[in-house]
N, C-alpha and C positions, 0 to 999 in steps of 0.2 A: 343890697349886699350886706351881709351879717358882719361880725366883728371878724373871724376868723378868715373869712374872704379876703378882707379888707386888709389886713395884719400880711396876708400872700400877696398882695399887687402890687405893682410899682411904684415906688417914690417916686425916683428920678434917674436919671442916666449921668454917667460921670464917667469920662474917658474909654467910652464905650462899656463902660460894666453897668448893668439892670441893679439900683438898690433897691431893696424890699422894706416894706415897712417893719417889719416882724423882724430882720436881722441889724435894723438902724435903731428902732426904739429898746429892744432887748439888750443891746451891748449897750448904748448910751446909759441905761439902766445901771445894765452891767459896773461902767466905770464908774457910775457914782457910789455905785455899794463898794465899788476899793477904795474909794475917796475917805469911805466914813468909816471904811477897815483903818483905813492910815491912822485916821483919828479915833479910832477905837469908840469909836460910839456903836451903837448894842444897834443903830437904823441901819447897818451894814447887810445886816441879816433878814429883814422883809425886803430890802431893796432888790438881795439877790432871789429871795421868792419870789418877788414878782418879776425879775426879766427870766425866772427859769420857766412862771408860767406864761408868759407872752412865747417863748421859743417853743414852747410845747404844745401849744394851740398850734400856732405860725405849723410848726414840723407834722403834730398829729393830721391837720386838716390836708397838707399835702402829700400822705401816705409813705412819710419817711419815717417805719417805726423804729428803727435802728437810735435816730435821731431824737426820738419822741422819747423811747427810753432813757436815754443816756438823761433829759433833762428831768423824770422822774426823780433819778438818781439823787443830781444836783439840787430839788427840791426838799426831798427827804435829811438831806445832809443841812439843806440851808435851816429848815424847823428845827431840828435836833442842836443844830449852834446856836441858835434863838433863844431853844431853853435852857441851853447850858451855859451862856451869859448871863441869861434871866435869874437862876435859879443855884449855879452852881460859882459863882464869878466872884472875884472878892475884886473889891474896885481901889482904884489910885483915890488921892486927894481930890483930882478935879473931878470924880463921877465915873470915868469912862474904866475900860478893861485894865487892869494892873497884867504887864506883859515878863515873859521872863524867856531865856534859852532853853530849850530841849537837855534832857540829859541823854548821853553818850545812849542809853540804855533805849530812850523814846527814840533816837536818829535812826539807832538801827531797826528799829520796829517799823518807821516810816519810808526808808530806806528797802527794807527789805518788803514791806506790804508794796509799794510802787513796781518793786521790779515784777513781784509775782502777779499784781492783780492787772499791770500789763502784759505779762505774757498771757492770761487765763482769758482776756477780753479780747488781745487780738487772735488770740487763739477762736475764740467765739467769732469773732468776723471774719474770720479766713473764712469759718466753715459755713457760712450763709452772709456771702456775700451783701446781700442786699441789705443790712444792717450796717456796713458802711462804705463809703466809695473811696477810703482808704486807709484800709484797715489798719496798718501798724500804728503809723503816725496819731493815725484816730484814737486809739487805744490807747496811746500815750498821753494825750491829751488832756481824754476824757478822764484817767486815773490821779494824773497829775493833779488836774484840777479836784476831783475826792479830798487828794491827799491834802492838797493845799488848804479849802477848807473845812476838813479835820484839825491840823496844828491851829489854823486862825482860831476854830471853837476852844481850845484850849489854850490859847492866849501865846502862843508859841512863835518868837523871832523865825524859828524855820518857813515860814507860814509863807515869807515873804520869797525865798530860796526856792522853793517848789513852785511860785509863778514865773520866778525868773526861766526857770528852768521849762514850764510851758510854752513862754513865750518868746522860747530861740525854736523852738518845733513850730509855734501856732501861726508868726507871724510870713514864714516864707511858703507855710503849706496853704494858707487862708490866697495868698497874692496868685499862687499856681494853680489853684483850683477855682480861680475866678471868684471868689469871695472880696474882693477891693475893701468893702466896709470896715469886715470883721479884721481883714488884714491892715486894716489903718490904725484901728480901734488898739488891735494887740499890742502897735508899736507903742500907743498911748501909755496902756497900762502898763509898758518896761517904764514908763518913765516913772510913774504912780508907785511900782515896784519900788524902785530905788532910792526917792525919796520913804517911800512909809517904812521900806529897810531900816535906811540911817535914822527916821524917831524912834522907833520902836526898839533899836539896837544903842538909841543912847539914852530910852528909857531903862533899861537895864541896868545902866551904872548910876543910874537915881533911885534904888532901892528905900531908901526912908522917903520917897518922894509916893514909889507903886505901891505900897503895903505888901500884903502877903502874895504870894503867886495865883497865878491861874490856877 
């Protein structure tokens, strides 16, 4: 059995739902890179490269390319926040990301990039179906989470408001489409959310603490 087999089989069963390895190890991934988001440590960002390439094996090998794309996406976004923490990032006192709020001007950029690049995506899955088994919510998800981190690469409190906002879509569509894991998982990261909210939103009024902005 190769890796990619193996990443598709079953874990285990839990309340009659089939967990898979590929959707247990990937999110677990997952919440550790929002762990390290919270703490704004720069390891936030291979973390989420490497659960977007476990999802994208997992997805590509079982000929979901709808799915296989969209973690492309999430890949591409995760390198580019890598190097612009790397390269482009002015840090606080202890090392990690110096964080600040969006200006009115970035909200509506984000704001309005969300609405349209979900209408264009579900727009794309309506019209070939098989790219998603349900297309709006999908769409929102998938964009949501772009947008999400996008703000996080720029060091943006919004960062954390665009997962929240995933994760009232992600966690009731994950339970009804028989996803249990990922719909466990989701409720985790409101929690993860809301705590890395409140640091990140009272590193803000420690400015002589953050230095310069993102």
């Amino acid at each position: 059995m190769n890796a990619a087999s193996w990443l598709n089989s079953e874990a285990f069963t839990v309340f009659g739902q089939h967990i898979k390895w590929s959707d247990m190890i990937g999110n677990i991934i997952g919440l550790i890179a929002l762990a390290l988001g919270w703490r704004r440590s720069i390891w936030t960002w291979p973390a989420q490269l490497l659960s977007g390439v476990i999802l994208l094996v997992a997805f590509a090998s079982a000929h979901l390319s709808g799915s296989a794309g969209k973690q492309l996406v999430v890949i591409v976004v995760a390198l580019w926040g890598w190097w612009s923490w790397n390269c482009g990032r002015q840090q606080a006192q202890d090392g990690s990301i110096a964080v600040r709020f969006a200006t009115w001007r970035e909200r509506g950029v984000l704001i309005g990039g969300a609405a349209l690049g979900t209408l264009a995506v579900g727009g794309l899955f309506t019209a070939f179906p098989s790219l998603s088994w349900d297309p709006w919510p999908d769409a929102y998800i998938f964009v949501g989470t772009v947008v999400a981190m996008y703000a996080q690469a720029r060091g943006m409190v919004e960062f954390w408001f665009a997962w929240l906002l995933v994760d009232l879509v992600g966690v009731p569509l994950n339970f009804a489409n028989g996803f249990a894991f990922s719909g466990f998982v989701y409720i985790i990261y409101g929690a993860l959310v809301l705590w890395g909210m409140r640091d990140w939103w009272l590193r803000t009024r420690t400015p002589a603490l953050e230095g310069a902005t993102a």
